[in-house]
N, C-alpha and C positions, 0 to 999 in steps of 0.2 A: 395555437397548439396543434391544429389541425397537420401543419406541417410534418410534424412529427409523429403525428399517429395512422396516419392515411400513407399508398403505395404508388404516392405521385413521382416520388423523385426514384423510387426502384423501375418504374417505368419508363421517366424521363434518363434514366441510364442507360435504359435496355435499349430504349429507341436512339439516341445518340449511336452507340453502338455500331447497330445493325447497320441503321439509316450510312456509317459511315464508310462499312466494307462494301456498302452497295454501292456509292458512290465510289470506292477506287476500282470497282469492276468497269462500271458504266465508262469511269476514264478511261480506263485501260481500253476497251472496246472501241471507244470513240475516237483515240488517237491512233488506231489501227487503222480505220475507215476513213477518216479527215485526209483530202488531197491537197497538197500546197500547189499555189500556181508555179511553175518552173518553167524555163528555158528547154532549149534543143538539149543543152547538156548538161540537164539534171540538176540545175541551179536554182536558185530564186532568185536571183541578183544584184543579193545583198554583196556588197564587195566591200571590206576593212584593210587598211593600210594598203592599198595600192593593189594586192594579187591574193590578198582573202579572201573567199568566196563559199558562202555557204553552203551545203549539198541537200537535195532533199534524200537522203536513203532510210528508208525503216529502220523498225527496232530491231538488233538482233534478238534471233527467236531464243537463245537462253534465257536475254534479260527479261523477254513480255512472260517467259514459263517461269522463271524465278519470281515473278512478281505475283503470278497463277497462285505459285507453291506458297506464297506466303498469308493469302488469302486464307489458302486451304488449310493450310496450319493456325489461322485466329478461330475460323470455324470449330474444328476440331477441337482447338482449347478451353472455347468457350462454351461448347458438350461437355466436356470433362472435370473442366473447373472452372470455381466464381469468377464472375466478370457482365452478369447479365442480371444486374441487379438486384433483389431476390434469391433468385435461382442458386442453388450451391451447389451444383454441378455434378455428372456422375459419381464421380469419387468421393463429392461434399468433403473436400479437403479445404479444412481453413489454418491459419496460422497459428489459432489458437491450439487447434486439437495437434498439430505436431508439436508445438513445444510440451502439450501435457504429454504425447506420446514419451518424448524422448525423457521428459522428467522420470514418468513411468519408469523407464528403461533402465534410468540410474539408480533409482531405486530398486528395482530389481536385482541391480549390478551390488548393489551394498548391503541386501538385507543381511545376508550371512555376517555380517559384519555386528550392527544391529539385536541381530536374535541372539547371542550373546549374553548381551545387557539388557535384553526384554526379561528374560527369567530371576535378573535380580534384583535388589529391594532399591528404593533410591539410595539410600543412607552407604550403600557397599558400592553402589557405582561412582557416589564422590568420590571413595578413596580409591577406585581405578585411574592411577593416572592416563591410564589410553584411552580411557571413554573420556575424561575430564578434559584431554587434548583435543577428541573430536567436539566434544561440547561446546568448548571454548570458540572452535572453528564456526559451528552452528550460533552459535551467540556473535559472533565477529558479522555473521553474512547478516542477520536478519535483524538483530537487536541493539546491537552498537551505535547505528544510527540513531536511534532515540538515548537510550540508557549508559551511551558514551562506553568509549573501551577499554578503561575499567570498571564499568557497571555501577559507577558512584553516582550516575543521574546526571539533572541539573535541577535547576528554579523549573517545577510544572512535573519533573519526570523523577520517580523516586529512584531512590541510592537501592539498590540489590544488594549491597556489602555489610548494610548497620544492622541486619536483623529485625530493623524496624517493618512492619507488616501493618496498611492498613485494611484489608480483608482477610487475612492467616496467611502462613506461608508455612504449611506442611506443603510436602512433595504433590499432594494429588490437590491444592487450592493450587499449588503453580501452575503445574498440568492444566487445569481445565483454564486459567487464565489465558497461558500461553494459547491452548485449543479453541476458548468461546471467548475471549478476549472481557474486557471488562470495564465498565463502563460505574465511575465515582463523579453524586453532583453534591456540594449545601446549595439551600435553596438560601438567596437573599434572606434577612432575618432582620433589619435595619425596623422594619413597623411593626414587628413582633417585640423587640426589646425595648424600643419607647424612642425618648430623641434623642439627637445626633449628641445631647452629652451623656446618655444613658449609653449608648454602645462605646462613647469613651472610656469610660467605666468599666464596662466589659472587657474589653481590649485589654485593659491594665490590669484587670483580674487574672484572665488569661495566661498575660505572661509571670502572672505573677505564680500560680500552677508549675510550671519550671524553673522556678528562682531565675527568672531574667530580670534585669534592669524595667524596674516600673514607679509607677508615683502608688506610694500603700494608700493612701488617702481616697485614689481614686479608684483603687480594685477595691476597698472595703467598703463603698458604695455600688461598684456593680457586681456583687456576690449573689445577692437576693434576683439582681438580674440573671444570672445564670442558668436560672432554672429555665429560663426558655432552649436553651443551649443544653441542659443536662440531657435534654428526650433524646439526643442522641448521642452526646459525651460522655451520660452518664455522670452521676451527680460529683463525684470525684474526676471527672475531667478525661479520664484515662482511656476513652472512646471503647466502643463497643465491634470488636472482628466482625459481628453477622451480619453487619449492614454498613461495613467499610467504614464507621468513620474515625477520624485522629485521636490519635492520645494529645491529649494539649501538656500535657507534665512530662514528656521527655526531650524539651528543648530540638527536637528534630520538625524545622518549619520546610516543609514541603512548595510552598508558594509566597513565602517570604519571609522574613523577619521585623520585629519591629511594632509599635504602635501604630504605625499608618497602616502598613500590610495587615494586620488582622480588622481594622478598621474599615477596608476595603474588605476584605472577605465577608466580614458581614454585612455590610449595603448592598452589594452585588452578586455574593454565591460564587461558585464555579464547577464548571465543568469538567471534568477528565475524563478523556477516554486511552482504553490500551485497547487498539483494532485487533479481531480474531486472527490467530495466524495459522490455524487448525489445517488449513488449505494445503499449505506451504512444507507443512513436513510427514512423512507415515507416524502411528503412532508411538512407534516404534522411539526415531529420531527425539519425538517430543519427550521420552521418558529419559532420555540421554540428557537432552537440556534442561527439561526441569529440575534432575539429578544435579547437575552443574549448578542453575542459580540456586538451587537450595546450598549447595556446599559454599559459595560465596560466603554464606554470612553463617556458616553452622562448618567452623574450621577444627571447632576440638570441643573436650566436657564444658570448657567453659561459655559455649555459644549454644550449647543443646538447650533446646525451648522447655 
């Protein structure tokens, strides 16, 4: 790990470098002063196809100053900007800082646009279509890649459309979502409920909580089991918003369907994560998108929570 923590290879840059303009000096220098052996007439006596003959004449003095000048300009550049390992040059100009700059920029370029729909509620900005059109836009760049572009999800990544919420979904749980991103685990629960036919049981109970397809016989053996499963589903199933977890009674399976899939969820647990995207837009922009994924699933009286 030493590699990685120590200024050996900012060194070993730095001296590559150096080590390398000094060497095209020292060239330059030394084929100035280096004399070929020649002839009366300025020859070496190399001779190709019969009446070719080599000449020994210097370098014209543009090309040895063009090669000066180009010296003179890596020195200079590597005063001014990175390139000497470490070091971040006088202007400390990096790649990164001009793309924030110019992010910056555009956002500056758009706030007026923005402050608009900062001053209004989320609920009046869904029914803006011109903010909903920017929204959309903002959900296309950033979230579509996971939540797909109609926002119905897939297997691992929830549906934005059903109104299904497993942490809430008012306008300001989106917001801080979208802003501090969010992060949903069950922990394995396989040696908590007992053996592999006790969490069969389970399983079948389970789906039996949404009237799905199950064996009755074997959910009315893992019922009593559930109570290991209630501390966070709560004893009716219908999971608990302040600690993210599922409703098991509205047939909406997030990470699969089925007997085996829930079976598997409990031996193993899972993870989910939604990464922060707080970085990526002013607060402004966030209050536009949030406004938008809340209107996805909140389209008239009959979708109001």
């Amino acid at each position: 790990m030493s590699d990685f923590t120590s200024n050996f290879w900012s060194v070993f840059v730095t001296g590559v470098t150096i080590v390398s303009i000094v060497a095209c000096l020292l060239l330059l220098w030394f084929s100035g002063k280096a004399k070929a052996m020649t002839t009366s007439d300025n020859t070496t006596g190399h001779v190709w196809d019969g009446d070719l003959r080599e000449m020994n004449n210097p370098l014209p003095r543009w090309w040895a100053w063009l090669f000066v000048i180009t010296i003179v300009f890596a020195l200079v550049y590597l005063w001014l900007y990175p390139g000497l390992g470490t070091y971040a040059g006088k202007f400390a100009w990096s790649s990164t800082g001009q793309h924030q700059s110019e992010v910056d920029k555009g956002n500056a370029d758009v706030a007026p646009l923005y402050a608009k729909y900062a001053a209004m509620k989320p609920e009046d900005v869904a029914k803006d279509a011109k903010a909903m059109a920017i929204g959309e836009r903002l959900f296309m760049n950033t979230c579509a890649q996971c939540h797909g572009s109609d926002a119905r999800g897939n297997k691992g990544i929830p549906n934005l459309t059903d109104n299904d919420w497993l942490g809430g979904g008012t306008p300001d749980v989106i917001k801080n979502n979208i802003t501090k991103g969010r992060i949903g685990m069950m922990p394995p629960m396989a040696a908590a409920v007992g053996t592999a036919d006790d969490v069969k049981n389970v399983a079948n109970y389970v789906l039996s909580l949404s009237g799905s397809p199950h064996d009755s016989l074997r959910a009315s053996l893992g019922k009593p089991k559930f109570v290991v499963c209630a501390a966070c589903h709560g004893p009716d199933g219908k999971g608990v918003q302040a600690i993210g977890s599922a409703n098991l009674t509205d047939d909406i399976w997030l990470h699969g369907y089925g007997e085996a899939a829930i079976i598997a969820m409990v031996n193993n647990g899972k993870t989910n994560q939604m990464p922060a995207q707080g970085d990526k837009f002013t607060p402004e922009q966030i209050h536009v998108l949030a406004s938008y994924v809340w209107g996805l699933s909140n389209k008239g009286p009959a979708a109001a929570k």
